[in-house]
C-alpha positions as YAML, in Angstrom:
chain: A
units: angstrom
residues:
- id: 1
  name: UNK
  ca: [0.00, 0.00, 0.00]
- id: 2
  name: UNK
  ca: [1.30, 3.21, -0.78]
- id: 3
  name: UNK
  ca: [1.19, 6.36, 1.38]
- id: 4
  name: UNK
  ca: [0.00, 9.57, 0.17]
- id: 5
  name: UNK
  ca: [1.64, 12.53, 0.98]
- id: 6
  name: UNK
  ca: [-0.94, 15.72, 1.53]
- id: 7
  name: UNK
  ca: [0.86, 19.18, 1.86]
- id: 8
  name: UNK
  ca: [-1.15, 21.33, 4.17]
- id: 9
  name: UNK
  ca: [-0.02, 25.84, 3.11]
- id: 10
  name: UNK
  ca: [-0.82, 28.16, 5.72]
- id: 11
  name: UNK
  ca: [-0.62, 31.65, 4.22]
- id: 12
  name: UNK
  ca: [0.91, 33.84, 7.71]
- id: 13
  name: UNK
  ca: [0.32, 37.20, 7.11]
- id: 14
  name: UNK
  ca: [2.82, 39.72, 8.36]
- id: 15
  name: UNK
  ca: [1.14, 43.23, 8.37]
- id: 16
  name: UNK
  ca: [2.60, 46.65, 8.80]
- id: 17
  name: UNK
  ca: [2.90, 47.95, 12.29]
- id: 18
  name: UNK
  ca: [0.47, 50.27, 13.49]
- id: 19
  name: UNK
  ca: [-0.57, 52.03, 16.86]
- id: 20
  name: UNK
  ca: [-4.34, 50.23, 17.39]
- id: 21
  name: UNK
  ca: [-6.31, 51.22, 20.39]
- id: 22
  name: UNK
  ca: [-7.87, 47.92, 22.06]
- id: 23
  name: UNK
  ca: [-9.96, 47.97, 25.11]
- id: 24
  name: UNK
  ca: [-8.37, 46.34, 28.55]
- id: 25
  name: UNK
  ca: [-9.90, 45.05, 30.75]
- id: 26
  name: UNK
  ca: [-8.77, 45.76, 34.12]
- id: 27
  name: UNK
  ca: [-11.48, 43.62, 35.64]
- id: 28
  name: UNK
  ca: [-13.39, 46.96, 36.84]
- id: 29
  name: UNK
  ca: [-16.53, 48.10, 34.45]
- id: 30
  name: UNK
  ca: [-17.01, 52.22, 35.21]
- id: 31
  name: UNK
  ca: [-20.25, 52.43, 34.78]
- id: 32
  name: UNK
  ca: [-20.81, 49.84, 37.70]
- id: 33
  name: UNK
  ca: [-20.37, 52.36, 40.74]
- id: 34
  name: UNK
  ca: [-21.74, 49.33, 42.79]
- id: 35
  name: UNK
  ca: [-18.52, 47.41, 41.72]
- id: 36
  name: UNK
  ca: [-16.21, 47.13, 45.37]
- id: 37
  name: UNK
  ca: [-13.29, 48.80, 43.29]
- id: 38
  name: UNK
  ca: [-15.37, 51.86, 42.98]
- id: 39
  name: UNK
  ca: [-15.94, 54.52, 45.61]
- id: 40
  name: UNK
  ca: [-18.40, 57.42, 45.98]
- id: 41
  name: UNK
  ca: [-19.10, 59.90, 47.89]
- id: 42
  name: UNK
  ca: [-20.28, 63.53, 48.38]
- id: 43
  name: UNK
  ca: [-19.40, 66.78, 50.80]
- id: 44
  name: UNK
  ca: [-19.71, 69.95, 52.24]
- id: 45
  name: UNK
  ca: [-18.50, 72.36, 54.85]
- id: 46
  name: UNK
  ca: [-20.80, 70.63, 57.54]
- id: 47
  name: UNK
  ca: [-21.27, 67.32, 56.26]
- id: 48
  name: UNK
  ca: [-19.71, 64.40, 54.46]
- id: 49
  name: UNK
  ca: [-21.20, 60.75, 52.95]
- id: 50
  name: UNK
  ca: [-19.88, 57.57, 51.55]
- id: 51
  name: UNK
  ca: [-22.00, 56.01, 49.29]
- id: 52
  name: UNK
  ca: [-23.32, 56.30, 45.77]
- id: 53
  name: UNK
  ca: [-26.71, 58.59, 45.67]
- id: 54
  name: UNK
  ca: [-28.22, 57.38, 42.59]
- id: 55
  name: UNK
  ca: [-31.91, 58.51, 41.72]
- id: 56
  name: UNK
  ca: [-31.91, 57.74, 37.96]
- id: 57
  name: UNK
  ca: [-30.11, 59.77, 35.11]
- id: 58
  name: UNK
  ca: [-33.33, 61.26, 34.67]
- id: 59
  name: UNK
  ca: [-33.47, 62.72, 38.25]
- id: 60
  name: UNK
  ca: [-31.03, 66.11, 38.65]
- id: 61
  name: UNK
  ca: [-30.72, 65.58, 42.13]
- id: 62
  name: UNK
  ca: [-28.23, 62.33, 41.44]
- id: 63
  name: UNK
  ca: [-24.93, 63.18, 42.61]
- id: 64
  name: UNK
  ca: [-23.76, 59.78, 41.02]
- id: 65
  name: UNK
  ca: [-25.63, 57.67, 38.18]
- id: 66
  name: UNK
  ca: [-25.11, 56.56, 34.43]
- id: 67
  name: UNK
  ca: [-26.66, 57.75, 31.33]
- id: 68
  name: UNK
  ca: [-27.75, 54.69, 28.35]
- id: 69
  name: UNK
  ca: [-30.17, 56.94, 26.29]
- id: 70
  name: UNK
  ca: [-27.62, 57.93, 23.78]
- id: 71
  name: UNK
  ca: [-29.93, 60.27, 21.87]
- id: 72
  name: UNK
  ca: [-29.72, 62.40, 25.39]
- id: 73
  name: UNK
  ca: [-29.25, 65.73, 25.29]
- id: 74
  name: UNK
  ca: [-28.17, 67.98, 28.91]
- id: 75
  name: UNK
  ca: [-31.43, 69.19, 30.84]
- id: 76
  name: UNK
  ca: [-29.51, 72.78, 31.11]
- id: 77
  name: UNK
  ca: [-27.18, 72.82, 27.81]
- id: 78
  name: UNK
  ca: [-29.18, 71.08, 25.10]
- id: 79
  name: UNK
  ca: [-26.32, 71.45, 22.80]
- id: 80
  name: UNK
  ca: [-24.51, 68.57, 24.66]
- id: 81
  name: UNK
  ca: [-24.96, 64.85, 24.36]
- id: 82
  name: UNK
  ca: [-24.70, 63.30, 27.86]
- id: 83
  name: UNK
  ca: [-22.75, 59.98, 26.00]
- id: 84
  name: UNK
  ca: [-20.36, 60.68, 23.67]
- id: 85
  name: UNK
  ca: [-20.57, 59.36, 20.05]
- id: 86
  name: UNK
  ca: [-19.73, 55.98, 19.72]
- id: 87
  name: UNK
  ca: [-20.03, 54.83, 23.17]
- id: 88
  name: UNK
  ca: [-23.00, 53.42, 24.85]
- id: 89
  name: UNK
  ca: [-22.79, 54.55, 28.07]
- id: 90
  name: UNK
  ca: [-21.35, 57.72, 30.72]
- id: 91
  name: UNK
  ca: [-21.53, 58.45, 34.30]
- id: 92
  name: UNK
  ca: [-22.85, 61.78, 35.86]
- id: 93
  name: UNK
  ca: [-20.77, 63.15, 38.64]
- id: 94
  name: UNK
  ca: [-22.84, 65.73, 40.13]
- id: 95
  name: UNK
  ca: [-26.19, 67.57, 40.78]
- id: 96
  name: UNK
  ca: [-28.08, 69.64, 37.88]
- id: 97
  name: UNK
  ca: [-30.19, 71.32, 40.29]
- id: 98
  name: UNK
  ca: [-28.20, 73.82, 43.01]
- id: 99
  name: UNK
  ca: [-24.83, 73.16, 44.56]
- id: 100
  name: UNK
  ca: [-24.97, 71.66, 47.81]
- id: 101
  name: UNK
  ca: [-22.40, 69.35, 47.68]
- id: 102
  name: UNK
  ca: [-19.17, 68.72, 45.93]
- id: 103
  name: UNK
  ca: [-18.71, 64.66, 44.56]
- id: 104
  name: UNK
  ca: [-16.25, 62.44, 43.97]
- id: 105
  name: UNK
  ca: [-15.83, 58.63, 42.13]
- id: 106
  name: UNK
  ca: [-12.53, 56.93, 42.99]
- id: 107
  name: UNK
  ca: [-11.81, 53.46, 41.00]
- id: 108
  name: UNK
  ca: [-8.98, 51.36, 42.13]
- id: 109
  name: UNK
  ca: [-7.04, 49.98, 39.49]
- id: 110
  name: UNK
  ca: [-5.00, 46.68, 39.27]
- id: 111
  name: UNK
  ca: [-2.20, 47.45, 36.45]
- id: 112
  name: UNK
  ca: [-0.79, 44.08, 35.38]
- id: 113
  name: UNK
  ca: [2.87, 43.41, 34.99]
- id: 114
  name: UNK
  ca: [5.10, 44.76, 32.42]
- id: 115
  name: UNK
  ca: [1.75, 46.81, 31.40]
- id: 116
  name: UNK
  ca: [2.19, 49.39, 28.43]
- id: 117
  name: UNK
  ca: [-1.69, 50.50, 29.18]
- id: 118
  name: UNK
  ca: [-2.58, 54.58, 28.48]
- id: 119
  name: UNK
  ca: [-5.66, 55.55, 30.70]
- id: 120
  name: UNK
  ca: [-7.88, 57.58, 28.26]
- id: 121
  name: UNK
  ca: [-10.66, 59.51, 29.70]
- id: 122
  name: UNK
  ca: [-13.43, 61.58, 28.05]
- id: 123
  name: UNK
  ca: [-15.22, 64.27, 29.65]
- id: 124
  name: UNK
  ca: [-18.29, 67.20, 29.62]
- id: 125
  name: UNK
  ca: [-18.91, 69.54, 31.81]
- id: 126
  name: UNK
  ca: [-21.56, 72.41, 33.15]
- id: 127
  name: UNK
  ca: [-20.71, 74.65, 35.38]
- id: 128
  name: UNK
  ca: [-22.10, 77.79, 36.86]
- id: 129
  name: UNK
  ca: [-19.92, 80.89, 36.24]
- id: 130
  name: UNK
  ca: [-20.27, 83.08, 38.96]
- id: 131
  name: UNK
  ca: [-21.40, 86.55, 38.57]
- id: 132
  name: UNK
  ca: [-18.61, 88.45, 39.70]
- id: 133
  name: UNK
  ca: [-15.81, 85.58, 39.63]
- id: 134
  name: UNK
  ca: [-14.88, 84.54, 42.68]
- id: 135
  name: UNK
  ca: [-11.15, 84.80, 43.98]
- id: 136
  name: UNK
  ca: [-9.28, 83.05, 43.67]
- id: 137
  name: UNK
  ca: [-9.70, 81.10, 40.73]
- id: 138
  name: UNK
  ca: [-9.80, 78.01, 43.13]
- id: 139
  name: UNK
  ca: [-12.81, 78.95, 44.80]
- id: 140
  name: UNK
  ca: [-14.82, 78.66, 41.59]
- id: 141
  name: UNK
  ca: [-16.96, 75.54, 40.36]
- id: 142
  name: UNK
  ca: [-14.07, 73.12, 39.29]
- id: 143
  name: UNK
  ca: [-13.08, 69.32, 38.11]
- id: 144
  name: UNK
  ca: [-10.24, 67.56, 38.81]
- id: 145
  name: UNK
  ca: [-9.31, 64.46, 37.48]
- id: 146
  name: UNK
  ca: [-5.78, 62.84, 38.70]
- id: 147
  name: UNK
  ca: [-3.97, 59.67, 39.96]
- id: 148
  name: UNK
  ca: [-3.57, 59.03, 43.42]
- id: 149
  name: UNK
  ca: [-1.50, 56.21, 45.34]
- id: 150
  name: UNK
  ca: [-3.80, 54.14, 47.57]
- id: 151
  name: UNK
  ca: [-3.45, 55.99, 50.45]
- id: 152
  name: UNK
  ca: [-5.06, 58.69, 48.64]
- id: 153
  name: UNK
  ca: [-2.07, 60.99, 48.10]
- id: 154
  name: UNK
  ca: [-1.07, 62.53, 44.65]
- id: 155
  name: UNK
  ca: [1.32, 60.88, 42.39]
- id: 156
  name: UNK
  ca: [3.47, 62.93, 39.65]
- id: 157
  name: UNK
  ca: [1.15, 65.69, 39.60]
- id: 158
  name: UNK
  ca: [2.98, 67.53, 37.50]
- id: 159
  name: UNK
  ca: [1.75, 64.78, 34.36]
- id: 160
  name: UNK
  ca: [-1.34, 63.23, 36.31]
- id: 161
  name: UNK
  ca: [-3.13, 66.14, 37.86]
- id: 162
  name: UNK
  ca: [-5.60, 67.85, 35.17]
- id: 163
  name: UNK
  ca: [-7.90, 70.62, 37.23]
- id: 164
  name: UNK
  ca: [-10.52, 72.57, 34.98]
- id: 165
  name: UNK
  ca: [-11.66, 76.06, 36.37]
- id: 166
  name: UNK
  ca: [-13.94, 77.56, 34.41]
- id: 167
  name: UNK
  ca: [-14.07, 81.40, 35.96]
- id: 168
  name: UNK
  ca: [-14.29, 83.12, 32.84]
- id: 169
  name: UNK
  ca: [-15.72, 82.80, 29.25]
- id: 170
  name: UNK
  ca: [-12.38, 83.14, 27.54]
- id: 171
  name: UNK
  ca: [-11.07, 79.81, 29.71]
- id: 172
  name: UNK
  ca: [-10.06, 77.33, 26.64]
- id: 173
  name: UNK
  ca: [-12.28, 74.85, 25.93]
- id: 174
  name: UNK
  ca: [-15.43, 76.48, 27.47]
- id: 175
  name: UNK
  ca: [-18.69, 78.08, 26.55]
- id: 176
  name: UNK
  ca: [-21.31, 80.15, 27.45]
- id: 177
  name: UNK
  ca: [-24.51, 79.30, 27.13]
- id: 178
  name: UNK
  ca: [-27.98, 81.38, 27.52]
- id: 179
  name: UNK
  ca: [-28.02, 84.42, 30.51]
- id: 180
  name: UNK
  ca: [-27.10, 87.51, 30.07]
- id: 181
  name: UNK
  ca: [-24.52, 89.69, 31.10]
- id: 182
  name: UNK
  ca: [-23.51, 90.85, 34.62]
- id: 183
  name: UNK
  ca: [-25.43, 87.33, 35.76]
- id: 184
  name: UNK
  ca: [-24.67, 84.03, 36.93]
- id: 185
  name: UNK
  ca: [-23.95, 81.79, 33.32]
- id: 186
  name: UNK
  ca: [-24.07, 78.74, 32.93]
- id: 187
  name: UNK
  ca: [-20.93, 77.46, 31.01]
- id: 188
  name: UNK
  ca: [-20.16, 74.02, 29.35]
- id: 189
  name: UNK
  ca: [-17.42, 72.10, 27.83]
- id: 190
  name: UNK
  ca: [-18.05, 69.80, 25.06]
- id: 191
  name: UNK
  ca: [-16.59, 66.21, 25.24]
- id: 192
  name: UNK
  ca: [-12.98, 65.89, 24.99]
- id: 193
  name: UNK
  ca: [-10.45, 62.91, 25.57]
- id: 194
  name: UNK
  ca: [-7.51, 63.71, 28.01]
- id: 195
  name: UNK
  ca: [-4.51, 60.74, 28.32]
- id: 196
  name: UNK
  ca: [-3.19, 58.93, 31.55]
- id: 197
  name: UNK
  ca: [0.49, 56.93, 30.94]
- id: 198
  name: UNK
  ca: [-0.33, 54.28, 32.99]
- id: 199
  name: UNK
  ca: [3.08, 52.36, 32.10]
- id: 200
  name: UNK
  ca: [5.25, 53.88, 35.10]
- id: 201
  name: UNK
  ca: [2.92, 52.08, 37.04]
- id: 202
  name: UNK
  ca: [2.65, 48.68, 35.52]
- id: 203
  name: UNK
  ca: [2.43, 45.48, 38.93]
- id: 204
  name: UNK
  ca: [0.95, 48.05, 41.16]
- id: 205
  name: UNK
  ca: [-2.52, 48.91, 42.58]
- id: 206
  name: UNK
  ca: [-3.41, 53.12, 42.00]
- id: 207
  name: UNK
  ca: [-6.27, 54.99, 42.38]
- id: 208
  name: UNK
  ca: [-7.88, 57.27, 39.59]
- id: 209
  name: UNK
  ca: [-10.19, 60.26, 41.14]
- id: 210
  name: UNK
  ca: [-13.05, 62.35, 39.44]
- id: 211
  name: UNK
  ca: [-14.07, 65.32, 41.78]
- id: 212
  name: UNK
  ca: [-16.99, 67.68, 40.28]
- id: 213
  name: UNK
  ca: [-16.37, 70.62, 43.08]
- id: 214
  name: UNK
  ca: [-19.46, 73.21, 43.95]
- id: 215
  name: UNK
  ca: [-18.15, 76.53, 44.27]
- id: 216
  name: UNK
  ca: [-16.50, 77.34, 48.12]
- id: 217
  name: UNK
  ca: [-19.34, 78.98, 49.17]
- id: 218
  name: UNK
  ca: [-21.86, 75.68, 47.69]
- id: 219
  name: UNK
  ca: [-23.96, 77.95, 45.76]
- id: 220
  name: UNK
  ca: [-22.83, 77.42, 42.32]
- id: 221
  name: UNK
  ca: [-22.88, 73.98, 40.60]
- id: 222
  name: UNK
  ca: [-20.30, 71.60, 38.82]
- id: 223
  name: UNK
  ca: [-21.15, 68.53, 37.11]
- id: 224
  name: UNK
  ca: [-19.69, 66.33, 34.70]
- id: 225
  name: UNK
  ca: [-20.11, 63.38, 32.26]
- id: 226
  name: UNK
  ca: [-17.42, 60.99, 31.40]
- id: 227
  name: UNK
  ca: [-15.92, 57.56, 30.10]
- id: 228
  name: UNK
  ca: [-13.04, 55.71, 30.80]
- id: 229
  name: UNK
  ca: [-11.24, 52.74, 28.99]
- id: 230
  name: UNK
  ca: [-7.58, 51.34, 29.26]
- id: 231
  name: UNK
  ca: [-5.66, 50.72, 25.74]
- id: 232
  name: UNK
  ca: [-2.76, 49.11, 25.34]
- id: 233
  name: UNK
  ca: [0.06, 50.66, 23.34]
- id: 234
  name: UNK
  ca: [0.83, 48.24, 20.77]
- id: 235
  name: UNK
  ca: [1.14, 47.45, 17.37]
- id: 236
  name: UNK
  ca: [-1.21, 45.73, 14.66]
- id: 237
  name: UNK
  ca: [-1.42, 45.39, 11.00]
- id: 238
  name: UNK
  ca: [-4.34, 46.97, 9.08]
- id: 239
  name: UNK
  ca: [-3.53, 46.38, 5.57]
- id: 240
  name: UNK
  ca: [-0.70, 44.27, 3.72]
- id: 241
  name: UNK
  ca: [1.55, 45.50, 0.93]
- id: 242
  name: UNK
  ca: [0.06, 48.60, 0.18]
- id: 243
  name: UNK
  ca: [2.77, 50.64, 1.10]
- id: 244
  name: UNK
  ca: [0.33, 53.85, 2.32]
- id: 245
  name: UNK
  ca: [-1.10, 53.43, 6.15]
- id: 246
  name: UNK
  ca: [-2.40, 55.72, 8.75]
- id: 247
  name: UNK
  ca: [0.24, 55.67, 12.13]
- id: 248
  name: UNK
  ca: [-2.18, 55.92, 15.39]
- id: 249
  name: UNK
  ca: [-1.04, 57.48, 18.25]
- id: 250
  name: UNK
  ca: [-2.77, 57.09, 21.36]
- id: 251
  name: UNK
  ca: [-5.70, 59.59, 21.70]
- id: 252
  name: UNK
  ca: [-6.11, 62.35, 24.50]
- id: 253
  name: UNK
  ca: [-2.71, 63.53, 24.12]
- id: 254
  name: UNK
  ca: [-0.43, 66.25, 22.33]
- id: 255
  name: UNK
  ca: [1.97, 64.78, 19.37]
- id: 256
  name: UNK
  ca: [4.87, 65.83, 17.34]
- id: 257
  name: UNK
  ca: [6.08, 63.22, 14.54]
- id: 258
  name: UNK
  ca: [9.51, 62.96, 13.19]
- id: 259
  name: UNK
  ca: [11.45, 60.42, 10.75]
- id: 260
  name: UNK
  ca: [13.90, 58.94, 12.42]
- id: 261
  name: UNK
  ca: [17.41, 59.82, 11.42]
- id: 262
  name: UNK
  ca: [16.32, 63.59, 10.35]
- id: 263
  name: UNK
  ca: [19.30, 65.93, 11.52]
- id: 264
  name: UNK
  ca: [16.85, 68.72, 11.44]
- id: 265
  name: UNK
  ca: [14.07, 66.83, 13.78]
- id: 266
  name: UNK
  ca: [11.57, 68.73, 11.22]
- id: 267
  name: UNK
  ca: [7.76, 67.94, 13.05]
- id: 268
  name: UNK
  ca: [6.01, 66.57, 10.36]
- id: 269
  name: UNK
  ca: [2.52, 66.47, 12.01]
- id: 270
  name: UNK
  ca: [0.64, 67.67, 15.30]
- id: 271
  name: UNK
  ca: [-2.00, 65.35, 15.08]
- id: 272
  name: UNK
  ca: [-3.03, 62.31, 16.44]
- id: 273
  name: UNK
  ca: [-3.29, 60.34, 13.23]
- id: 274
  name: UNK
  ca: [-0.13, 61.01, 10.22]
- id: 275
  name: UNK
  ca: [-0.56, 59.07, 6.69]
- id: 276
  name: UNK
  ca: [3.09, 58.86, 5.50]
- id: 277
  name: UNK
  ca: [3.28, 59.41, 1.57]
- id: 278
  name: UNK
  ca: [2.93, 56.57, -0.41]
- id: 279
  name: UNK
  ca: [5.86, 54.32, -0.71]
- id: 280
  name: UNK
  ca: [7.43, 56.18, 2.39]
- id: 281
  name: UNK
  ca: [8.63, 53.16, 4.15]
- id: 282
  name: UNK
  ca: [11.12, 55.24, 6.55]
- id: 283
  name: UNK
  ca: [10.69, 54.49, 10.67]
- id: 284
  name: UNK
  ca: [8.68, 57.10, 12.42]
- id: 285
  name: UNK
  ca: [9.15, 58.55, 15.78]
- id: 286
  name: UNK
  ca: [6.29, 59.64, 18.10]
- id: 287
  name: UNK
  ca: [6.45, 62.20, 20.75]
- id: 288
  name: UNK
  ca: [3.10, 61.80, 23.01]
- id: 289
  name: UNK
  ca: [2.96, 64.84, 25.27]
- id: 290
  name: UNK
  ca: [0.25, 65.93, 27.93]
- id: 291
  name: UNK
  ca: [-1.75, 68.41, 26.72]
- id: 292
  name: UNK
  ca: [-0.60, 70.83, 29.79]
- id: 293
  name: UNK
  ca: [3.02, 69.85, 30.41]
- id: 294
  name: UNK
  ca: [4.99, 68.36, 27.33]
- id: 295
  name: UNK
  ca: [7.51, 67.12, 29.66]
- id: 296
  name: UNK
  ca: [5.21, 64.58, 30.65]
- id: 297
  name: UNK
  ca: [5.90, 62.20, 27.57]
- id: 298
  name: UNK
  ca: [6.47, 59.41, 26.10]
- id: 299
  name: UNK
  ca: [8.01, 58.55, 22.82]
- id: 300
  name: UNK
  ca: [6.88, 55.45, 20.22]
- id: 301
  name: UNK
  ca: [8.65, 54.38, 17.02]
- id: 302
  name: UNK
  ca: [6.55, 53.35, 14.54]
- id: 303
  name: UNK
  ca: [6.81, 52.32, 10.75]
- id: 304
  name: UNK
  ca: [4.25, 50.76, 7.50]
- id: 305
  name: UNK
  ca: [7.15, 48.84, 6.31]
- id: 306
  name: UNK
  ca: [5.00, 46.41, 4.18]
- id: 307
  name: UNK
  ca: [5.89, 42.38, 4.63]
- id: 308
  name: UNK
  ca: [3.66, 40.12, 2.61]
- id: 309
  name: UNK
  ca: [2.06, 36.57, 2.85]
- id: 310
  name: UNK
  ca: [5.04, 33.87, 4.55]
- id: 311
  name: UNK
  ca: [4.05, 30.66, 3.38]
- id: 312
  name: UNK
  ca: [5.02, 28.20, 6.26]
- id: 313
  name: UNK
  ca: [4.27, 24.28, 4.90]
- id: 314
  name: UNK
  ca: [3.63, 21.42, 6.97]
- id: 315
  name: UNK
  ca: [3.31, 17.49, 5.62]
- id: 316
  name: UNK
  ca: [1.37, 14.59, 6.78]
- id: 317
  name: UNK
  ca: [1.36, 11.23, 5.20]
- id: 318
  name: UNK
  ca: [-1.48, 8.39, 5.17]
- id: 319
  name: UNK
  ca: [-2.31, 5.00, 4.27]
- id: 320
  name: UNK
  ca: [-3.67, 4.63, 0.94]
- id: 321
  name: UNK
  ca: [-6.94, 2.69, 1.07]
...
């Protein structure tokens, strides 16, 4: 009897390397605020509570809850989606009727071992603007989002401490909306994506804070939407051989791209995304810069070097019946 001899072709294929943004999971969902790695709570100069007060999305006494209509529009600002595009989901931080307490959600997160993970956090906000500003700017409505240890305390403020203050219409990023002049305003910020390294912190346990703060006296408001997700900074294929690719960088951050190699360091792009020209196989270097401090960074090297189908052959012989 003679064997037969059946060659089996895989076609590998080996695909340009880009920056893709894929969901972690971190074993903590943020729009469960029941979930033991969350923590609520809510203040003010006489009083302070643990505990998630949740009447409903729909209620605007809800100092913590979570928003799933994503046709929603903002009770006060109905230029403002309370989910962003594209996402299913937010959480509300904060009252949208008066100002009696400031509010906080703290989620403890478990970053694995040798973790490359970015921390990418979008956020709206309404605030009242205070008719005269108060000062200092400090005692207006504010937000604060930032990485703590888990004893609470600050870590590398300088890149992980973003505070908003919106005391003023010409504050970037914020707008007025209906009132009139030489009155309390309200003022909102549309959504906006602002980037956490969390790589410096890969095998240990940190703390990520969200604090919507009333005004000092508790008479004007501050609330905010938001979403979280964890990424991984790593690279993918998208398309094989062509030769022409778009390089992803991380989103929520500042960029400058360079080609490796250039004496002159020209920037060839600001923005998040840079399409090479066709053909341009060089290697590409990243700078990703907070959007405050640019010497919080870090730096990826990226290229679309093309590499096409690697046929890899196995055999396997068998009785011929």
């Amino acid at each position: 009897m003679r064997p037969r001899t059946y060659l089996i072709l895989l076609l590998v294929l080996c695909l340009p390397a880009l920056y893709a943004q894929n969901t972690t999971d971190l074993g903590i969902d943020f729009t469960d605020l029941t979930d033991g790695a969350v923590a609520a709570s809510w203040y003010n100069n006489n009083e302070s509570h643990n505990g998630v007060r949740d009447y409903g999305p729909d209620n605007p006494n809800s100092l913590h809850t979570v928003h799933i209509d994503t046709s929603e529009r903002d009770m006060h600002v109905p230029l403002l989606r309370t989910i962003p595009q594209g996402h299913s989901k937010s959480v509300r931080l904060g009252s949208q009727q008066g100002a009696n307490f400031s509010q906080s959600l703290t989620y403890t997160l478990d970053i694995p071992e040798n973790s490359n993970m970015v921390l990418i956090v979008r956020y709206a906000a309404v605030q009242t603007m205070p008719y005269p500003i108060h000062s200092p700017s400090s005692s207006n409505p504010s937000l604060f989002l930032y990485i703590t240890n888990m004893s609470g305390a600050s870590i590398d403020r300088e890149c992980n401490y973003k505070v908003c203050y919106g005391d003023t219409a010409a504050t970037e990023g914020w707008q007025l909306y209906g009132g009139t002049a030489n009155t309390d305003r309200l003022i909102w910020r549309d959504w906006e994506p602002v980037g956490y390294n969390l790589a410096p912190y890969a095998g240990q346990k940190i703390k990520f804070k969200v604090l919507a703060r009333a005004c000092a006296w508790y008479v004007h408001m501050s609330y905010v939407y938001f979403t979280m997700e964890c990424v991984e900074r790593r690279t993918i294929g998208m398309e094989c051989g062509t030769g022409r690719d778009t390089l992803i960088a991380p989103e929520g951050f500042d960029y400058e791209w360079r080609r490796e190699g250039d004496a002159d360091s020209t920037v060839l792009s600001r923005e998040q995304k840079f399409v090479p020209e066709k053909g341009d196989v060089s290697v590409f270097n990243v700078a990703v810069m907070d959007k405050k401090n640019h010497e919080c960074r870090f730096d990826m090297r990226m290229s679309t070097m093309p590499q096409y189908p690697k046929a890899v052959c196995s055999y396997r012989s068998a009785a011929r019946g």
